[in-house]
FIMILUM-837078 format. One record per atom (N, C-alpha, C): chain; atom name; y, x, z. Coordinates in nm, 2 decimals. Atoms other than C-alpha are relative to their C-alpha. Last residue first. Example, Ala and Ser with C-alpha at 12.3 -4.5 7.8 and 13.67 -1.06 7.14 Angstrom:
% FIMILUM-837078
  cadena  atomo       Y       X       Z
       A      N   -0.11   -0.09    0.00
       A     CA   -0.11    1.37    0.71
       A      C    0.11   -0.08    0.08
       A      N   -0.12    0.09    0.00
       A     CA   -0.45    1.23    0.78
       A      C    0.12    0.09    0.00
% end
This chain:
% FIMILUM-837078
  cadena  atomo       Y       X       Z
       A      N    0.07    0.03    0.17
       A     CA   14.47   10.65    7.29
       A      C    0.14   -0.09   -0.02
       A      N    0.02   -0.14    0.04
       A     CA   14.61   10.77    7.68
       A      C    0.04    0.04   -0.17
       A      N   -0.10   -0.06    0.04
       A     CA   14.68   10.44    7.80
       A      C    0.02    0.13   -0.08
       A      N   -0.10    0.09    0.13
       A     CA   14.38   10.33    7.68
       A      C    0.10    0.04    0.06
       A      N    0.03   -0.02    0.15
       A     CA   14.19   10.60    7.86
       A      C    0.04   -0.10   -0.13
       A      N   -0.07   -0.14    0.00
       A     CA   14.33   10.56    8.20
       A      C    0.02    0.01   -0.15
       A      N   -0.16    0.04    0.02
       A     CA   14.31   10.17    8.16
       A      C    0.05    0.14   -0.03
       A      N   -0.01    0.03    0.15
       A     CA   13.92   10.29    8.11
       A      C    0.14   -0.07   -0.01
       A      N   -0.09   -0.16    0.18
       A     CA   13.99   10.53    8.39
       A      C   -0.06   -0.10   -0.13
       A      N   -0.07   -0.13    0.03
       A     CA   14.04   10.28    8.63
       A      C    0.02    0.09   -0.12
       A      N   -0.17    0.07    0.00
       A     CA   13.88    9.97    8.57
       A      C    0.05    0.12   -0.04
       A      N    0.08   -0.04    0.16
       A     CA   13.50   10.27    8.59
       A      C    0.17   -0.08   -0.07
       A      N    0.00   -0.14    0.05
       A     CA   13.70   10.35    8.94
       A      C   -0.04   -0.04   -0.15
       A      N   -0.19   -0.05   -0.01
       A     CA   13.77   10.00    9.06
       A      C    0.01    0.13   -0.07
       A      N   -0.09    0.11    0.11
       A     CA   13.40    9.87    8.94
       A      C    0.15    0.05    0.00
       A      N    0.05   -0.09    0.13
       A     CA   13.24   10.21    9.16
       A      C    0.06   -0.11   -0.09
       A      N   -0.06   -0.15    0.00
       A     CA   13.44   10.09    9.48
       A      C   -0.02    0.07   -0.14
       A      N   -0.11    0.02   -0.03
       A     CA   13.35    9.74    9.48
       A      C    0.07    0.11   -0.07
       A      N    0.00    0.06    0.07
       A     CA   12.99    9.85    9.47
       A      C    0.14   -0.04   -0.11
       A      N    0.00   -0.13    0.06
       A     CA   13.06   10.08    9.73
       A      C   -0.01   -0.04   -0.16
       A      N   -0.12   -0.04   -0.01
       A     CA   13.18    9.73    9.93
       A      C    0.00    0.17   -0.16
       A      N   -0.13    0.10    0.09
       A     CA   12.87    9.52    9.79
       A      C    0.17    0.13    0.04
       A      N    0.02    0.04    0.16
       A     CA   12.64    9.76    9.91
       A      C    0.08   -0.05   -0.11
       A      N    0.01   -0.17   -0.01
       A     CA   12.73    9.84   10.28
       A      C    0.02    0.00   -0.22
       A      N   -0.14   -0.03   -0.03
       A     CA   12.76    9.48   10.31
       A      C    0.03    0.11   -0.04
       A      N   -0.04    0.07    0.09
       A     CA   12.42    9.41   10.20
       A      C    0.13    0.03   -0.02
       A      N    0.01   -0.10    0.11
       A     CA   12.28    9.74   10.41
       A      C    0.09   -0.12   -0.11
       A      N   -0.09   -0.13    0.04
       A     CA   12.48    9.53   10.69
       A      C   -0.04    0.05   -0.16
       A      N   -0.21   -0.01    0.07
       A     CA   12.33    9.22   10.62
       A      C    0.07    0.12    0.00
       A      N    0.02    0.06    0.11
       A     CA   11.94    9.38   10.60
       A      C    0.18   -0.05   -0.04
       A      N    0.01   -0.12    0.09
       A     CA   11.98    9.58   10.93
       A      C    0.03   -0.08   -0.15
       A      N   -0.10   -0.09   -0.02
       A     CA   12.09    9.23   11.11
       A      C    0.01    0.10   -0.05
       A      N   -0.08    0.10    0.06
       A     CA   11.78    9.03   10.95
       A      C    0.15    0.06    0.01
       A      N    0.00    0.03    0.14
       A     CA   11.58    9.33   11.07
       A      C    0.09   -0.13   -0.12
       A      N   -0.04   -0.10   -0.04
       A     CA   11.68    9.31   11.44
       A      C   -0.04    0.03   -0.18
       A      N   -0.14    0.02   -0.01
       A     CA   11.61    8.93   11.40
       A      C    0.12    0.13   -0.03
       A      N   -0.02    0.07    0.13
       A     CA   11.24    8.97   11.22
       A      C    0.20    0.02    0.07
       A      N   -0.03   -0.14    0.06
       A     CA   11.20    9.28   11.55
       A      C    0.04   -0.15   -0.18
       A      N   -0.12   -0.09   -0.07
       A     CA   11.29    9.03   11.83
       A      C    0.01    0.07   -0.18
       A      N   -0.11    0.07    0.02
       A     CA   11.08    8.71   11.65
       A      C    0.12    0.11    0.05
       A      N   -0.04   -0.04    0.14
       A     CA   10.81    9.02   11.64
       A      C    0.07   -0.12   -0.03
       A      N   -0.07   -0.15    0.04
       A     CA   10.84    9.08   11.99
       A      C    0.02   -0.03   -0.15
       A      N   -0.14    0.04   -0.08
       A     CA   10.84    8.65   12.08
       A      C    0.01    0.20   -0.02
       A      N   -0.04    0.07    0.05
       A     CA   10.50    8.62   11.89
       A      C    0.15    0.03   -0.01
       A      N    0.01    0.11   -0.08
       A     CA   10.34    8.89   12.11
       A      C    0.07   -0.11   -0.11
       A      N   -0.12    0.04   -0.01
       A     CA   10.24    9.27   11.91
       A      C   -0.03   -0.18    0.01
       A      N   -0.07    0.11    0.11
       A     CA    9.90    9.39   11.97
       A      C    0.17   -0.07    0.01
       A      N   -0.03   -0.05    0.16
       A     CA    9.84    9.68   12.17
       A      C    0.07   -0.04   -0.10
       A      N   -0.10   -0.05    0.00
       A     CA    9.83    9.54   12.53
       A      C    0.03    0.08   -0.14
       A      N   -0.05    0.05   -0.07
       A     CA    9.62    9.26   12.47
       A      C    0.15    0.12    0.01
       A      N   -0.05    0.07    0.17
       A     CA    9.42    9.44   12.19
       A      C    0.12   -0.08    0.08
       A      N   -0.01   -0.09    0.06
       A     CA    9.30    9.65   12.53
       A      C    0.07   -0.07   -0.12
       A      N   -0.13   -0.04   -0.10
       A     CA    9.27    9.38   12.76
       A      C    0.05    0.09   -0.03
       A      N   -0.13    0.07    0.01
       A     CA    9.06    9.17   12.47
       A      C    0.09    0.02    0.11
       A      N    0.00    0.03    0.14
       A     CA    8.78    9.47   12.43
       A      C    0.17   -0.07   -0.03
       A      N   -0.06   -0.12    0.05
       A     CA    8.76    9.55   12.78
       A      C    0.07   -0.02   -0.10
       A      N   -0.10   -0.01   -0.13
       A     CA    8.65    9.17   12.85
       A      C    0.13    0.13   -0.02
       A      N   -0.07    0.10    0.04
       A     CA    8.42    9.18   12.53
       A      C    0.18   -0.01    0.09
       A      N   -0.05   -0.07    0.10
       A     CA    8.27    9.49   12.67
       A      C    0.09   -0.09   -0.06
       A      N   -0.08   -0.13   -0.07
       A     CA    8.23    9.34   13.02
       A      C    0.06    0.03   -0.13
       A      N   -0.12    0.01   -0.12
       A     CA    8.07    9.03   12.90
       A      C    0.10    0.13    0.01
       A      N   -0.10    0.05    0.11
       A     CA    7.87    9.25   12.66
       A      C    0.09   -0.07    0.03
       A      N   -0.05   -0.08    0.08
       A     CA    7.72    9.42   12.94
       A      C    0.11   -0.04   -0.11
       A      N   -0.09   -0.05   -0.11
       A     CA    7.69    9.10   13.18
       A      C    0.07    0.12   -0.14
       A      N   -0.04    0.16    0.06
       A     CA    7.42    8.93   12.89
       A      C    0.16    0.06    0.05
       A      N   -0.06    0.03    0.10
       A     CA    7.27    9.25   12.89
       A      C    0.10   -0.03   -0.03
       A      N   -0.05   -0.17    0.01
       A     CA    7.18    9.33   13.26
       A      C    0.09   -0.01   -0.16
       A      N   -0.09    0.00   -0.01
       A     CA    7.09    8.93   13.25
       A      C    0.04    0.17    0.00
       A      N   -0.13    0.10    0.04
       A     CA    6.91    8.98   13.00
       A      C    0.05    0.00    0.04
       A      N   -0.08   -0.06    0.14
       A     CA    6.72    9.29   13.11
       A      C    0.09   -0.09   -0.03
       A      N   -0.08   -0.12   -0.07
       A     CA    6.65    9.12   13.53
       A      C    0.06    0.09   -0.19
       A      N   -0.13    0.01   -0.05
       A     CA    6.52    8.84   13.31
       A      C    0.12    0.07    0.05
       A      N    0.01   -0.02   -0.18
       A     CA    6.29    8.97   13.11
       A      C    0.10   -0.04    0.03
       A      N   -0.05   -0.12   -0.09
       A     CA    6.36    9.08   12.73
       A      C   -0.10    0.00    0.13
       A      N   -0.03   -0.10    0.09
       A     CA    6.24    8.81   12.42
       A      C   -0.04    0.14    0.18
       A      N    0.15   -0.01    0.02
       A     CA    6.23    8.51   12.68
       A      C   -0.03    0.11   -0.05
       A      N    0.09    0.02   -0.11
       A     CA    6.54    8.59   12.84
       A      C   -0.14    0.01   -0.01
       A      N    0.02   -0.13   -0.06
       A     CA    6.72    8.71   12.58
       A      C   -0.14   -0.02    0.12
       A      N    0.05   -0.07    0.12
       A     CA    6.75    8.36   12.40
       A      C   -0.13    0.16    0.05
       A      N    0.15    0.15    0.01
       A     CA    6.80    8.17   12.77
       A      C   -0.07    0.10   -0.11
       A      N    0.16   -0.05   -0.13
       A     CA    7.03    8.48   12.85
       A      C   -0.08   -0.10   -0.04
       A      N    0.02   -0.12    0.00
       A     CA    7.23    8.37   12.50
       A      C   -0.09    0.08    0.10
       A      N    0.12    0.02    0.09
       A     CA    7.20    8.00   12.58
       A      C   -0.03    0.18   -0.08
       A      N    0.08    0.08   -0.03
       A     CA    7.40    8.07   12.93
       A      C   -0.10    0.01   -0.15
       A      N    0.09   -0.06   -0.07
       A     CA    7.63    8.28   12.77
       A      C   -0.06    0.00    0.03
       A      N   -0.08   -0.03   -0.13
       A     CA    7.78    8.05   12.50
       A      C   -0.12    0.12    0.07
       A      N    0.11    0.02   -0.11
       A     CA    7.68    8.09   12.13
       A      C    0.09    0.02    0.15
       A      N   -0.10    0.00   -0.15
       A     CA    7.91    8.05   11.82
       A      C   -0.12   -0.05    0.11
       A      N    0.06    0.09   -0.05
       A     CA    7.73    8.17   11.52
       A      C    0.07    0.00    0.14
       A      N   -0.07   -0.04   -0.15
       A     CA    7.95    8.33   11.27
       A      C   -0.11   -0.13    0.05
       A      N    0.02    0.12   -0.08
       A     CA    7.77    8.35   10.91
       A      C    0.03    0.02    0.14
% end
């Protein structure tokens, strides 16, 4: 269960529980770590607009290997052609 609390009603919580001078000391701490937290995943995480770079730069690798494929493809049908005209000429 997520309970969505602002800061304000979190020192209110703390407050009674702790002291004030603790809460807020608290309330600041996790502030802070939260803060660290999303400037760190910030520079880590990949942006919407890198991974429309790397889908594009993969859509590119993907036709080639296609191309790449169909030609050798190409190549092994002309050769198997080949020697079975080889082999009826032969017989």
């Amino acid at each position: 269960m997520v309970i969505n609390m602002s800061d304000f009603q979190l020192f209110q919580i703390l407050k009674q529980k702790l002291g004030e001078s603790e809460a807020e000391a608290l309330v600041s701490f996790v502030d802070s770590k939260i803060k660290d937290n999303n400037d760190v995943n910030l520079k880590v995480l990949p942006t919407k607009e890198d991974i429309a770079k790397l889908e594009g730069r993969l859509e590119v690798k993907i036709g080639d290997v296609k191309a790449e494929m169909i030609k050798w493809m190409f190549i092994f049908w002309m050769g198997q052609v080949a020697g079975t005209v080889g082999l009826i000429m032969v017989y």
